[in-house]
N, C-alpha and C positions, 0 to 999 in steps of 0.2 A: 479698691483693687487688691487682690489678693497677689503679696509681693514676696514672690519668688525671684531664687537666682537666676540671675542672666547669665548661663551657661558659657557661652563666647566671651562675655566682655569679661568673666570673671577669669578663662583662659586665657585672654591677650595679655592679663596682667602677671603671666608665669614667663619669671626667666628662664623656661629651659634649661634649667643648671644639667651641667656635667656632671656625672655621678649623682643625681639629685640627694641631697641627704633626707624628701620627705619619702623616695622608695627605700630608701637604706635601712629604716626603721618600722617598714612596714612589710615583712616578712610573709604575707601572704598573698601581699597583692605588689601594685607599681601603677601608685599614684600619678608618677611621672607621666609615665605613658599614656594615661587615662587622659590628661590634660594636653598632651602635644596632639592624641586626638580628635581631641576638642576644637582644637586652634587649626589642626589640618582640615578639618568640615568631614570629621569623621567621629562625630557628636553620638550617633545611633549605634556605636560599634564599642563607645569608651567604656561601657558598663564593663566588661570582661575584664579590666583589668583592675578592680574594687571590686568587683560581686565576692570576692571572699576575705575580704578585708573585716575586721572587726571594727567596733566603733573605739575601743583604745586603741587600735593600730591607727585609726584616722586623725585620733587627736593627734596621738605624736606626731603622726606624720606633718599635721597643720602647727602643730608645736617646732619641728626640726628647721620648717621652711623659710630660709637665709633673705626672704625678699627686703628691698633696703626701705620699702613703706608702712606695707602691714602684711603678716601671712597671705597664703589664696587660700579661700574658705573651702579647705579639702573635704572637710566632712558634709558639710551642703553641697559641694559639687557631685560627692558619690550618691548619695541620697537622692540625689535629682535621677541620675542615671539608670538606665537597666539594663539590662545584661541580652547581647542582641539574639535570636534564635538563628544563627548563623552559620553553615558548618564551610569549613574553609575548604573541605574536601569536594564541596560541589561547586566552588569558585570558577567561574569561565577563563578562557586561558586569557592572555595579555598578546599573546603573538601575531605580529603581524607581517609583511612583506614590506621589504622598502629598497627599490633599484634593486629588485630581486635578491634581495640579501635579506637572509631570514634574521627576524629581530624577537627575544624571548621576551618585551615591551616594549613599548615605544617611549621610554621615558632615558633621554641625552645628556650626558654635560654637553655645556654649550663650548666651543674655544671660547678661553677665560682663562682667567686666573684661578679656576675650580678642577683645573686641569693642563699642571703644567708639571711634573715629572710622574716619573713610575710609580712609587709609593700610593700619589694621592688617587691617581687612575684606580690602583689595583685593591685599593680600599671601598670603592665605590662600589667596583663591578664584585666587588664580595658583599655590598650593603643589598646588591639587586640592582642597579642602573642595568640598562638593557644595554648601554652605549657609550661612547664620544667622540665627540669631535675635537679632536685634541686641540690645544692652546695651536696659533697660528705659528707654523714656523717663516722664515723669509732667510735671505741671503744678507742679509747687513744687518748691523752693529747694531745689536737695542740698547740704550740706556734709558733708563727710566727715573722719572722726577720723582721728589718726596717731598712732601706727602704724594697720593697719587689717588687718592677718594673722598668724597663727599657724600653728605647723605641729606636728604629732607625729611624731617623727622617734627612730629607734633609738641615735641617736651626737649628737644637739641639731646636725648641720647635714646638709646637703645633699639626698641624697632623703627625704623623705616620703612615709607611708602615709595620714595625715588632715591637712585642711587648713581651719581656720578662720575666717572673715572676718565683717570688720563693715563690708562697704562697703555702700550701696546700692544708690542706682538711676544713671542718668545726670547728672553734673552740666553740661553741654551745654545751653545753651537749647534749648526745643525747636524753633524754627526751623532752631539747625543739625543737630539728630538728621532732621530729618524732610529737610533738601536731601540729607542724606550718602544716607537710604535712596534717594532720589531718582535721586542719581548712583550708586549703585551698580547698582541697575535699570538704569539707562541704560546703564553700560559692560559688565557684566557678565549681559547678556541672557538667558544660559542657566544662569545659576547663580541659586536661589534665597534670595531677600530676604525675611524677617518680621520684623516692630514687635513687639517687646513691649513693651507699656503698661500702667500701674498706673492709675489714676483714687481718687479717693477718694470723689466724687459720680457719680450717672447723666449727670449733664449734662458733667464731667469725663469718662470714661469715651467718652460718642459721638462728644465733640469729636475725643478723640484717637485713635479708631477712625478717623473720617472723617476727617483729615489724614493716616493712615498710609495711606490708601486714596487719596488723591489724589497720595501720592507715589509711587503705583505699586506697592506691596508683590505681594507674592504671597498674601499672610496675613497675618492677625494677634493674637501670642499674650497673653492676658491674664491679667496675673499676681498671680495670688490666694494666693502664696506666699511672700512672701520673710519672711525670721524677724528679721529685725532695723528693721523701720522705725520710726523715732522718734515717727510720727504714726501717731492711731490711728482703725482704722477703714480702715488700709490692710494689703496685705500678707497673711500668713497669716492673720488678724484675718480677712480675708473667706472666707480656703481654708477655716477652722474652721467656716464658717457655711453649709450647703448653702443654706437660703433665700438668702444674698445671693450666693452661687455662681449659681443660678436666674436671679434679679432682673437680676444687669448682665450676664449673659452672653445673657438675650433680647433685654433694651436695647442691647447691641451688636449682635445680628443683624437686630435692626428698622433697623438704620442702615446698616448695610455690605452691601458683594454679596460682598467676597471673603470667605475662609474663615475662622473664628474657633475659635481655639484655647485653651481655659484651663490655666493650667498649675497643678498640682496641690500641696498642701505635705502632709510626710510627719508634719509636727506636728498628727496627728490618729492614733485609734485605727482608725476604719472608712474608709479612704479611699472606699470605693466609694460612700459616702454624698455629698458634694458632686460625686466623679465623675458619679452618677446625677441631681447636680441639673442639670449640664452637659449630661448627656445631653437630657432634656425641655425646656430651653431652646434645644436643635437646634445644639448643640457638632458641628463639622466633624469633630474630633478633642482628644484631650489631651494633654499633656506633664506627663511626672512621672518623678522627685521633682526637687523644689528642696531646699533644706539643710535637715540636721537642726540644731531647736535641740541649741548644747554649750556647754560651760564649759571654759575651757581656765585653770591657775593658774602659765601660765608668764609671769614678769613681764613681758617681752621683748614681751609684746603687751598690757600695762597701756598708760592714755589720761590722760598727768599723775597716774599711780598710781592709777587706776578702774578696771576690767573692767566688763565687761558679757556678759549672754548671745547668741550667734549663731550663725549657719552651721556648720555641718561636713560638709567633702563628700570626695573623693578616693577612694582605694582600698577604707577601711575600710567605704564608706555603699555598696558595691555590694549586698552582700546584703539587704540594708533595701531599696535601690529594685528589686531583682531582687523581690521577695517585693509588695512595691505593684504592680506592672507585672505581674503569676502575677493578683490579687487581681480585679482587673477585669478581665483576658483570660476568666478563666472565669465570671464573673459573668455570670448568663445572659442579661442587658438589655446591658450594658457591652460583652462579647464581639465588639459589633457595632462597634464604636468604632476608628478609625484609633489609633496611641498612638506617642508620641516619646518615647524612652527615656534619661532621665538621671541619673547617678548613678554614678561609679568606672571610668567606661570608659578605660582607656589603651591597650591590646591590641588586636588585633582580635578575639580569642578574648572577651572582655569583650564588647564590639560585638553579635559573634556569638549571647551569651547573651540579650540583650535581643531581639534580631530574633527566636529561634526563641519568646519569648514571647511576640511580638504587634507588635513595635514595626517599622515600617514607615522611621522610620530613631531615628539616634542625638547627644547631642548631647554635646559634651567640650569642658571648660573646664579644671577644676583639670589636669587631665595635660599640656595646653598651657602650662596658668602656669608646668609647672615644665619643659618638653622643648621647646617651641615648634611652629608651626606644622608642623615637618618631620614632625612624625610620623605626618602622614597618611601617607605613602609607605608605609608599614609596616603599615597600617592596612587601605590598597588592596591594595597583597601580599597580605598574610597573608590575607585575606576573597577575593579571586580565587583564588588556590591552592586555596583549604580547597575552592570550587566545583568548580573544575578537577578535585578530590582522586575528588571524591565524582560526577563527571559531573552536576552540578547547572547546568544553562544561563541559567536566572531566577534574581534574587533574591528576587522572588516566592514562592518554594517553603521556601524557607527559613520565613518570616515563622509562628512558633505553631508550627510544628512538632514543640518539646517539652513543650505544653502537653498533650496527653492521657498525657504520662507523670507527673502530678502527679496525685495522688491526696492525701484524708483518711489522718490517724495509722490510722486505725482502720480502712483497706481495703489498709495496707503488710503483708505475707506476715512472719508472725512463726513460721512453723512451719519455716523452715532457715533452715540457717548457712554462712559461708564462714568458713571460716579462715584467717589470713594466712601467709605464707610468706617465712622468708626464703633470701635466695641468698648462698651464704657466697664468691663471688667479689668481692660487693660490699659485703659487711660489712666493717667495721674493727674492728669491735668497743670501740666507743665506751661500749655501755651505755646508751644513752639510753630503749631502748625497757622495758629491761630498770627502768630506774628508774621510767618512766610509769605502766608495770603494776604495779609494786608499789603505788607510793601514790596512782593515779588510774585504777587499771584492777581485775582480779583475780585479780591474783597470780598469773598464768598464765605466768609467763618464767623462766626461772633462771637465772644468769649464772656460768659459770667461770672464775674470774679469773688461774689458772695460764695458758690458753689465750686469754684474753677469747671466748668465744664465748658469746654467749646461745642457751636453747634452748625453744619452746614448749611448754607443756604441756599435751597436748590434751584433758585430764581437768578443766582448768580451761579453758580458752580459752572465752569465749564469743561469738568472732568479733566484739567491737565494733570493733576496727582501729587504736586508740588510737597500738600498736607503729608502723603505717604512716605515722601522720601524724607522727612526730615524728621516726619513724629520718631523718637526716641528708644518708644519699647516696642515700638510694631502693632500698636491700634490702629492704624488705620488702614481697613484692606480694599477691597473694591466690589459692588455689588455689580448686576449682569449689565452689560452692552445693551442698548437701547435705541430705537429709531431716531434721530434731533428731533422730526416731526411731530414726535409724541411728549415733546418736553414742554 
């Protein structure tokens, strides 16, 4: 096998340092960048920022690099790369309509912790966020526990795939949640502003509809989800309950002119059920998911030695809000429904997934908690290019587009197979796939260990792919769909 770098895996292992010191020393390019890149799935694009690097700017650069194991092999990562023929001035726009409110992208803070006073908003919508959804505000008293997050992590630090929390809602009077939305409308005229409010009465509930509407919002999303609030009768307590989904989501439209939005919790078996009570209360649109309840038993996030149940959101909760967001696109009442898509997005290819489902834009929290605002750049890239890619000029066009490829278990084509294949240039002969199939597939591989070559047996094979997903460097791919009957 001819053993080149693994582009990605060698990018996952960059701290993203602030002020990197391997750009610091590298005067004609920004390594940094090249590699966050990389990490964002914007691999085809990173050459630009090393095409004029020299190879002593790269040393040092790999020489400067503070990582606490061994450098990132910067000068192999440039080397690998090229430089994309891309002109940014022919990029498709990002713009799209959402409850008729124009959006210069569809990329959201989510209410979060990634957006709870002016500063951090106004940082953002300077980085290019199209939006947010501002941190929740409510009428009562928040105090918040400490610690207050958790993380599930491969090595117990740094990145994470799940993320846990037990904060709430704003702890901010609401006088000053409601001036921040105020001034941010006012400096930030073309980027869009929404209130998310909890109420736990109707009377709670209009009040703070109509002050988000007198502060100018653009919308306002009401949040019937959140899985950890101390009080009850708030929170997911209401997402559970389509009548009271109904109930305050009319009560808020009897009171507001701007658009109202409920946001959805995943702590339910049939989402479409409170979705459809939103819908008949004359919901603008919905946002979904907010966190799965979890349990996490790492002490590191005990409250004076207590746990408690809450949140879990980040990479792992994609597929869960990918599968809510599929749920109501095709539901034949809901389908009609604008939809904000939340739930593991860090990528734009994540992004990407929810838009072709329905979602008209997208909102990212935990990916911010842990990468920072910068990542929209990457975000924008990679979603202009993919358009660029594919001669797509709307993002409009996009939106559902792979909804009519989802279909019931029971109309999926069980009558062929594809078999996977592998390529022995990029084999190593590890074994892995070889060991999956024996005790988690059947027994379709057989391994020669004089050689180390694994080989398929296509007397057993029954194309499930098992090999593919676990081979290591991406040997194994898949040759053409075939009749069973011809097997």
């Amino acid at each position: 096998m001819n053993k080149q770098i693994h582009l990605k895996e060698e990018a996952t292992r960059c701290l993203l340092c602030v002020d990197a010191p391997c750009s610091q020393v590298c005067p004609n390019g920004d390594p940094a960048r090249a590699i966050r890149a990389i990490r964002f799935d914007n691999q085809q694009h990173a050459g630009r920022w090393v095409a004029q690097c020299t190879d002593a700017e790269l040393l040092a650069a790999e020489e400067a690099c503070i990582h606490y194991d061994r450098p990132i092999r910067i000068r192999e990562l440039a080397h690998a790369l090229v430089e994309p023929p891309v002109s940014e001035a022919s990029l498709p726009s990002l713009a799209i309509d959402f409850c008729g409110i124009h959006c210069e992208n569809p990329f959201f803070l989510a209410s979060s912790a990634v957006s709870t006073c002016y500063e951090m908003v106004a940082r953002a919508f300077d980085a290019g966020w199209g939006g947010v959804f501002y941190k929740t505000i409510c009428a009562q008293d928040i105090k918040e526990v400490s610690p207050r997050f958790d993380a599930m992590q491969s090595d117990e630090m740094g990145d994470f795939y799940g993320f846990r929390n037990m904060e709430q809602l704003s702890e901010n009077p609401m006088r000053v949640d409601f001036d921040i939305l105020k001034r941010l409308k006012k400096n930030y005229p073309n980027k869009v502003v929404i209130a998310s409010i909890m109420g736990q009465t109707e009377k709670q509930w209009v009040s703070l509809a109509r002050m988000a509407e007198r502060a100018g919002v653009d919308a306002v999303e009401l949040n019937f989800s959140c899985p950890q609030m101390r009080l009850a009768g708030m929170g997911s307590d209401v997402g559970q309950n389509s009548e009271l989904v109904t109930f305050y989501t009319a009560y808020v439209k009897r009171h507001v002119s701007i658009p109202v939005i409920p946001k959805m919790t995943p702590n339910i078996t049939h989402i479409t059920d409170p979705a459809m009570g939103a819908y008949f209360a004359g919901a603008d649109a919905i946002s979904a998911i907010n966190t799965i309840k979890s349990v996490t038993m790492n002490s590191r996030a005990a409250v004076s030695d207590k746990k408690t149940i809450s949140g879990y959101s980040g990479r792992a909760v994609k597929p869960i809000a990918l599968r809510f967001i599929l749920e109501m696109a095709q539901h034949p009442v809901l389908k009609h429904m604008q939809l904000s898509g939340i739930g593991g997005i860090e990528t734009w290819r994540d992004a990407l997934e929810f838009i072709q489902l329905g979602c008209r834009n997208v909102q990212v929290c935990t990916a911010v908690m842990q990468y920072g605002y910068r990542i929209i750049d990457d975000l924008l890239m990679g979603l202009q290019a993919y358009m660029q890619q594919r001669g797509i000029e709307k993002l409009e066009q996009l939106v559902g587009e792979e909804i009519p490829n989802f279909v019931s278990p029971s109309n999926l084509d069980r009558q062929t197979m594809v078999y996977p294949r592998i390529d022995r240039e990029r084999c190593i002969g590890c074994g892995r796939c070889y060991t999956s199939c024996q005790d988690g597939g059947h027994q379709a591989i057989t391994f020669d260990a004089s050689n180390r070559r694994p080989q398929i047996v296509g007397t057993r094979c029954v194309g499930c792919h098992l090999c593919r997903l676990v081979c290591p460097t991406g040997a194994i791919g898949a040759s053409k769909r075939i009749d069973k009957k011809k097997v």
